[in-house]
C-alpha positions as CSV (number, residue, x, y, z in Angstrom):
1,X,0.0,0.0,0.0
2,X,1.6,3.4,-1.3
3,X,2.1,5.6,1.9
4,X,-0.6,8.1,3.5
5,X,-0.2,12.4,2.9
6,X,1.5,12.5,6.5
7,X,4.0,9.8,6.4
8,X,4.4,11.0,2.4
9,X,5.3,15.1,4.2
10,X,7.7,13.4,7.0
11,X,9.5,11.5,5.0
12,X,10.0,14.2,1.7
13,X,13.6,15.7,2.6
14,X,14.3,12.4,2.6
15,X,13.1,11.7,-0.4
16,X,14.2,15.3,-2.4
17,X,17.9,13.8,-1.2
18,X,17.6,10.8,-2.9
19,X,15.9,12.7,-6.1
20,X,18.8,15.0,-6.5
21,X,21.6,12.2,-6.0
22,X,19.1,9.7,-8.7
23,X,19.1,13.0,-11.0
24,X,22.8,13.8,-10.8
25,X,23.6,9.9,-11.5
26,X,22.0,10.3,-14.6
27,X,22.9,13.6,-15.6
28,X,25.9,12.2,-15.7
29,X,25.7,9.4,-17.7
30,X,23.5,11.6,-20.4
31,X,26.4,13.8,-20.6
32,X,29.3,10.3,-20.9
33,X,31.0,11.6,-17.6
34,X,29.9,8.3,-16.7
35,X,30.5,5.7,-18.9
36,X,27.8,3.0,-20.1
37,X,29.6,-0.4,-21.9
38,X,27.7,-1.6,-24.9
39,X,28.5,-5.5,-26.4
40,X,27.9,-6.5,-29.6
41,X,25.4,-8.2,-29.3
42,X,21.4,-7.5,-28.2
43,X,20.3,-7.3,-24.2
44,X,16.6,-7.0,-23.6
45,X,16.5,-5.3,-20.0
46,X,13.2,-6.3,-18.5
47,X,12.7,-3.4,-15.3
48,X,10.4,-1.2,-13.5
49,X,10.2,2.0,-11.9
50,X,9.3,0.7,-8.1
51,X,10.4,-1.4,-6.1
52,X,8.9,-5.0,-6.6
53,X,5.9,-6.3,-7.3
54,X,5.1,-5.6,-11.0
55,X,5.8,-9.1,-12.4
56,X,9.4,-9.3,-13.8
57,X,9.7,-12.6,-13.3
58,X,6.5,-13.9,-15.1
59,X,7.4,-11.3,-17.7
60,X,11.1,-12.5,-18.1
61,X,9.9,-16.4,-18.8
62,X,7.4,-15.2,-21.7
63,X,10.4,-13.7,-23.3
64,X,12.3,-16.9,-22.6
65,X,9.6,-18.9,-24.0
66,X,9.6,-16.9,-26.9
67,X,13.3,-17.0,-28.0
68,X,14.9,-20.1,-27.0
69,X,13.3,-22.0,-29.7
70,X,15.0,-19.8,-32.2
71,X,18.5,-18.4,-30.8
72,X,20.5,-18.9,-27.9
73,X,19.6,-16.8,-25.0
74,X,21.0,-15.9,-21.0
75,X,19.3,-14.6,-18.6
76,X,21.5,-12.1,-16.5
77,X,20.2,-11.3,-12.6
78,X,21.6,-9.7,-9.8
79,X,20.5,-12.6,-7.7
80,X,18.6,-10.7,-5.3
81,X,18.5,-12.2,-1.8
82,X,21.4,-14.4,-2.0
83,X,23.5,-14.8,0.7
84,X,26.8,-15.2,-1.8
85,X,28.7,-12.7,-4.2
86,X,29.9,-11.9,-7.5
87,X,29.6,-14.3,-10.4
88,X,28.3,-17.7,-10.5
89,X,26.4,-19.9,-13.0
90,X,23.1,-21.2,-12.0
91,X,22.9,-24.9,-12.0
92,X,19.1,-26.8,-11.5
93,X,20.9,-28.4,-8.0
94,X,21.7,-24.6,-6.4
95,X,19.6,-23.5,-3.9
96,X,17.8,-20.1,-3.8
97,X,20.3,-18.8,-0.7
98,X,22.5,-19.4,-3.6
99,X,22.1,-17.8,-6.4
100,X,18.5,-16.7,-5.7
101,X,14.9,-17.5,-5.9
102,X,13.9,-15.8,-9.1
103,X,17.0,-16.9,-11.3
104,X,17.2,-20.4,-9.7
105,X,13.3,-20.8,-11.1
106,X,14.3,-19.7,-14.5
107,X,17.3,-22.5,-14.6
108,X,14.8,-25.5,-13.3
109,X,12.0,-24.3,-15.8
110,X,14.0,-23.8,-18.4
111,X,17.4,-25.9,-17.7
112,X,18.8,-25.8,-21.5
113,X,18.6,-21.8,-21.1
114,X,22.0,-20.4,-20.0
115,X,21.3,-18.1,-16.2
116,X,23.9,-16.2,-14.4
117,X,23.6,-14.1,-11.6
118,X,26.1,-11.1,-10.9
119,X,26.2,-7.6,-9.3
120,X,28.1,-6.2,-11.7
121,X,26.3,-6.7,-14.9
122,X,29.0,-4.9,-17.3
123,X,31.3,-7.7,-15.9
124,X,29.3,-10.2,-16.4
125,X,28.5,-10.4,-20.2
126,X,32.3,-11.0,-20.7
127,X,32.1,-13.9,-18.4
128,X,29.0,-15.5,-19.7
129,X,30.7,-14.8,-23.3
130,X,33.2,-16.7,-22.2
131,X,31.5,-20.0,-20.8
132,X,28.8,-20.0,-23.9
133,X,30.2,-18.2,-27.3
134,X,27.6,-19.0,-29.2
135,X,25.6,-16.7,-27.1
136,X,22.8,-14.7,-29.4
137,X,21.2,-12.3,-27.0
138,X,20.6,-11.6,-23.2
139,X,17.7,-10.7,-21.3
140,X,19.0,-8.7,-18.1
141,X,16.2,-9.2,-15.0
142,X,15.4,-5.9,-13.2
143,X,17.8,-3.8,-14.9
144,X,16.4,-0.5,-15.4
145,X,19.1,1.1,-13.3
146,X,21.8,-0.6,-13.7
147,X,23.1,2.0,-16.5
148,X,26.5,1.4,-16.5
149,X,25.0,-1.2,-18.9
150,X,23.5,0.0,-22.3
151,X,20.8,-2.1,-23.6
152,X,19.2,-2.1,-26.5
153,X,15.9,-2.5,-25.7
154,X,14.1,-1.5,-22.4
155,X,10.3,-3.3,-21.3
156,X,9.0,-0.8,-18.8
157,X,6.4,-3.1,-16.4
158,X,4.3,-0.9,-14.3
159,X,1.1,-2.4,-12.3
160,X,-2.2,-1.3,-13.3
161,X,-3.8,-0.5,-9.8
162,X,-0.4,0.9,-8.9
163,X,1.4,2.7,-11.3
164,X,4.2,4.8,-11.2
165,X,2.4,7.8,-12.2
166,X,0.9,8.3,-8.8
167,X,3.6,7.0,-7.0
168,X,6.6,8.9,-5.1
169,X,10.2,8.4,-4.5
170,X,11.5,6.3,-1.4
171,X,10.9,6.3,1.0
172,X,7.7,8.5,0.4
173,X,6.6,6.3,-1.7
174,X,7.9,3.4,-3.7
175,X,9.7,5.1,-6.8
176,X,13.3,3.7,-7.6
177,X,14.3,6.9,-9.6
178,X,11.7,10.0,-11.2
179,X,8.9,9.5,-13.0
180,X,10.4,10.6,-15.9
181,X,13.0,7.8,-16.7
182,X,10.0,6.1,-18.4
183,X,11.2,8.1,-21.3
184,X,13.9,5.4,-21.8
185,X,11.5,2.5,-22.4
186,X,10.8,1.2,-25.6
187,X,7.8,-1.0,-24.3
188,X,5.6,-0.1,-21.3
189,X,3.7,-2.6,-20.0
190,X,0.6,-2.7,-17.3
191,X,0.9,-5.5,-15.6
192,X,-1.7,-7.2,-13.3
193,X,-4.4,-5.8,-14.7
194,X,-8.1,-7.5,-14.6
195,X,-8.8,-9.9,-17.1
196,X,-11.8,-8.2,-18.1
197,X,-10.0,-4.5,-18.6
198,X,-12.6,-2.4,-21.1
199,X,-11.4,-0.4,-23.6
200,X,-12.9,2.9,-21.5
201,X,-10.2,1.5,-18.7
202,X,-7.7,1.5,-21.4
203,X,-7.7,4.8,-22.6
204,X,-8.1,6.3,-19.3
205,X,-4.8,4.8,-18.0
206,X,-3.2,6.2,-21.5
207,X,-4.8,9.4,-21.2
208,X,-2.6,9.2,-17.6
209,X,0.5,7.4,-19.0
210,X,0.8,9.9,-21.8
211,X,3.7,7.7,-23.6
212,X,6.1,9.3,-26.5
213,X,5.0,8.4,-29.9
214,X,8.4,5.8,-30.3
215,X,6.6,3.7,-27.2
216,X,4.6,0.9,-27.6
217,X,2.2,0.1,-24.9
218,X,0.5,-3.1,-23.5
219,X,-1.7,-4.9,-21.1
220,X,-1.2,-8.1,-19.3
221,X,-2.5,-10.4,-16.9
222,X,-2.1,-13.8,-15.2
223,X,-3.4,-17.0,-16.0
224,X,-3.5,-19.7,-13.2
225,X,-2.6,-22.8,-13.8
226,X,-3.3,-25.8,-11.6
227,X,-1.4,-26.2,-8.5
228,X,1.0,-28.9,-8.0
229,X,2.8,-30.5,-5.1
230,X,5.6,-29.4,-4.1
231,X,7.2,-32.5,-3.0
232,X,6.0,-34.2,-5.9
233,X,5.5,-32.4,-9.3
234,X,2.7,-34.9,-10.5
235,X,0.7,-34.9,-7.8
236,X,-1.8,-31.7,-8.9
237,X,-5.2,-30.1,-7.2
238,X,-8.1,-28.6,-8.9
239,X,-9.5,-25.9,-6.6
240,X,-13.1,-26.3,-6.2
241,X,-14.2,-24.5,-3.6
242,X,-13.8,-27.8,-1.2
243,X,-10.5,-26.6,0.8
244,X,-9.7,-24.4,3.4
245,X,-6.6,-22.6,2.3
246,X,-3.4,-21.3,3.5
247,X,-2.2,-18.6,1.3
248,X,1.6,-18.7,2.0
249,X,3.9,-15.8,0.6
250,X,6.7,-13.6,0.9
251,X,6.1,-11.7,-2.7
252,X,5.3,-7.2,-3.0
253,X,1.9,-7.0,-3.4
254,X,-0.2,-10.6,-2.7
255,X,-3.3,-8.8,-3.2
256,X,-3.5,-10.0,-6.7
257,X,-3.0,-13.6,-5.8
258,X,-5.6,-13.3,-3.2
259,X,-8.3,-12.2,-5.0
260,X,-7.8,-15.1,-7.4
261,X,-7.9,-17.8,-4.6
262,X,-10.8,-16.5,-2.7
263,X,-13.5,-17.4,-4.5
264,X,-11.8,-20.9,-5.5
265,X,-11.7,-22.3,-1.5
266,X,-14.4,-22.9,0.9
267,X,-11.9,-20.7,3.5
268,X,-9.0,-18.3,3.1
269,X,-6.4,-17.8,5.8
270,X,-3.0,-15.3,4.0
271,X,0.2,-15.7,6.0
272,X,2.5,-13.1,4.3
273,X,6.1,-12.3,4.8
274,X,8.6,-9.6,3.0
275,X,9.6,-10.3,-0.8
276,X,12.1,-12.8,-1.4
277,X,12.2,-13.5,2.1
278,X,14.4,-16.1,2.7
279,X,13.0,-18.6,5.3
280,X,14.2,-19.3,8.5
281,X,13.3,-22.0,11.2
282,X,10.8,-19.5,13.3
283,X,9.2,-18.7,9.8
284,X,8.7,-22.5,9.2
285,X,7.5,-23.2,12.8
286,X,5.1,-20.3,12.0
287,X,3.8,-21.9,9.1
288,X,3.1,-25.3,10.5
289,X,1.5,-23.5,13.4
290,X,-0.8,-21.5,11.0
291,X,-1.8,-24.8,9.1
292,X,-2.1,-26.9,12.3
293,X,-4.6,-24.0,13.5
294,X,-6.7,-24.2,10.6
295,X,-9.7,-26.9,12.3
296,X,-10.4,-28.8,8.9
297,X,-10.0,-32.3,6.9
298,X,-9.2,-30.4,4.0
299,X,-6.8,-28.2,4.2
300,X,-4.2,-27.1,2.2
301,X,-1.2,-24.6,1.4
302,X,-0.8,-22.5,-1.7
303,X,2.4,-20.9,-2.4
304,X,4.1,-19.5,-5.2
305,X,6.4,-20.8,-7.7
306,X,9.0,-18.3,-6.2
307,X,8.3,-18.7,-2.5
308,X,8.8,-23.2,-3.6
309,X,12.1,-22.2,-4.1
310,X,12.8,-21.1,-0.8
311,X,10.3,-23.4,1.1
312,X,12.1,-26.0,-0.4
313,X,15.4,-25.4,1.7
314,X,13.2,-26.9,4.8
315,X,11.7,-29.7,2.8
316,X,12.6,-32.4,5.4
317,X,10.9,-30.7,8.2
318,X,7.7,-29.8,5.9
319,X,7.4,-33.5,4.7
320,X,7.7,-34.9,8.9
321,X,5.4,-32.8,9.5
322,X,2.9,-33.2,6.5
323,X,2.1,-29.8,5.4
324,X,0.4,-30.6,2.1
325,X,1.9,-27.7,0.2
326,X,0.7,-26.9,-3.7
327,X,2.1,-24.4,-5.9
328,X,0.6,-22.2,-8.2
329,X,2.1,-21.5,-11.7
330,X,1.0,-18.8,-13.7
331,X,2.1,-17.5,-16.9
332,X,1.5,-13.9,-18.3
333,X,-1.9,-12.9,-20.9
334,X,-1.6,-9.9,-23.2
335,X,-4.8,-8.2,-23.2
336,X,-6.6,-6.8,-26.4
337,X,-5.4,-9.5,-28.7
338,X,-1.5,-8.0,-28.7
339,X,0.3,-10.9,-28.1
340,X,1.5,-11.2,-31.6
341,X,2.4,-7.6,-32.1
342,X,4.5,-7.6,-28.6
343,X,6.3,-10.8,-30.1
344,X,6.3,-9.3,-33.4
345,X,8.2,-6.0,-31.7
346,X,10.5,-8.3,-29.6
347,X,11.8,-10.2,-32.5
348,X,12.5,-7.0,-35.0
349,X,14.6,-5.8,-32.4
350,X,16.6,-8.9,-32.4
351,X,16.6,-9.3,-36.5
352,X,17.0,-5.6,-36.9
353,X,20.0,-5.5,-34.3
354,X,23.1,-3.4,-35.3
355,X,26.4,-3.5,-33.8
């Protein structure tokens, strides 16, 4: 929830600071006083303007499902959350205090897809060059800021209810940088919006936007799939209104997730905890306390695909203790009938690419 007027006032010299040190950062790499490295080859930076919770992640595997059937593509993260450093490869047997929840999901989802986690992007590239030569094109995970890194093409993500036109820099509100560094996107995209988004709601959220004329913008949502368990993949659930749920996550903004599994279970209890938060033994003895206190025969946990990751680092203590635990995949639904024309846009980039 974006911050009340009063805590907005107390915390805006805070906040004016931060503007003027983000705006003299990128002054100075407008005017090449600080330098930005560009590689021959094309890097798709996938970002936002806030901090978390507009879908990178979901966003980031439709552009690998797109691409890896036609060239070879790496995914570069910083690996947020992980308790190491520097620059490691991501292997399906790491574990998310490892290299991270979000990258270590794209490596066991997609394990023929090259993902590498580093802080320092610009050294990266070389090192991933290196490893895989026949490397065609990157798609750098939440790399809007990281300009010491030019890429060729920027996908803005902004959420629908939340956007960053009515939002304010931290810690006022939730902005990374100004408003204005939209103006370096070449895509904008509103993410989590309702399935059913009219055209009225459309316009109105352009009319707000106001994008350039050299930026495309579009709509997505989620599509749920049916949960599996997490101790065994084949084991799925159809939700039908029958259990009383657990809602388990530590994701920015569950609200979205929420309103989809309400009306699916005969009772919702939401156990929430910070994003990418890393589990720890009180968190887990929490958890089984929360489920042992639901009084039902048919009770079950849903989690996300991300939080599985880090879940799974207790999985000997969940399975003794028999916390049936189901995951929830989704996958991301351009709205309007624009999936083709976002693919279309993706792939001229990459056959239009010059060094």
């Amino acid at each position: 929830m974006q911050n009340d007027p009063i805590t907005r006032l107390i915390f805006a010299p805070i906040s004016m600071l931060y503007g003027l040190g983000v705006s003299l950062r990128n002054f100075l790499y407008r005017v090449e006083l600080l330098k930005s490295v560009r590689f021959d080859m094309p890097i798709i930076c996938v970002g936002n303007l806030t901090v978390g919770g507009s879908g990178k992640t979901p966003h980031t595997e439709y552009l690998i499902v797109l691409l890896r059937e036609y060239i070879k593509i790496g995914i570069l993260s910083r690996g947020y959350g992980r308790k190491t450093s520097g620059f490691r490869l991501v292997h399906p047997q790491d574990t998310a205090d490892k290299v991270g929840d979000e990258p270590l999901q794209f490596k066991r989802k997609y394990p023929g897809v090259m993902v590498s986690v580093a802080e320092e992007r610009t050294m990266a590239v070389p090192q991933m060059l290196m490893i895989q030569p026949d490397l065609q094109a990157i798609v750098l995970d939440d790399g809007y800021q990281h300009r010491s890194l030019r890429t060729g093409f920027n996908i803005l993500l902004t959420e629908y209810e939340f956007p960053f036109m009515t939002d304010y820099l931290v810690p006022s509100g939730r902005l990374r940088e100004w408003r204005t560094a939209y103006k370096r996107a070449n895509i904008l995209i509103a993410s989590k919006c309702p399935p059913d988004l009219t055209e009225a709601d459309r316009q109105q959220f352009l009319q707000e936007l106001q994008p350039y004329q050299y930026q495309q913008v579009y709509f997505s949502c989620y599509e749920y799939f049916t949960p599996y368990n997490l101790f065994d993949g084949q084991q799925s659930l159809e939700l039908d209104g029958s259990h009383d749920v657990l809602m388990l996550c530590g994701i920015a903004r569950p609200q979205y997730l929420e309103a989809y599994l309400r009306p699916l279970a005969r009772s919702l209890t939401t156990l929430t905890f910070g994003d990418h938060h890393l589990f720890e033994k009180p968190d887990i003895g929490r958890i089984r306390k929360s489920y042992e206190d639901i009084q039902s025969d048919n009770k079950i946990i849903i989690t996300t695909e991300k939080d599985a990751l880090r879940l799974d680092l207790h999985r000997d203590y969940l399975i003794e203790h028999q916390l049936q635990i189901y995951v929830l995949p989704i996958r991301v639904k351009f709205l309007f009938d624009e999936q083709e024309k976002f693919d279309t846009e993706v792939k001229d980039f990459l056959l239009n690419f010059k060094v």
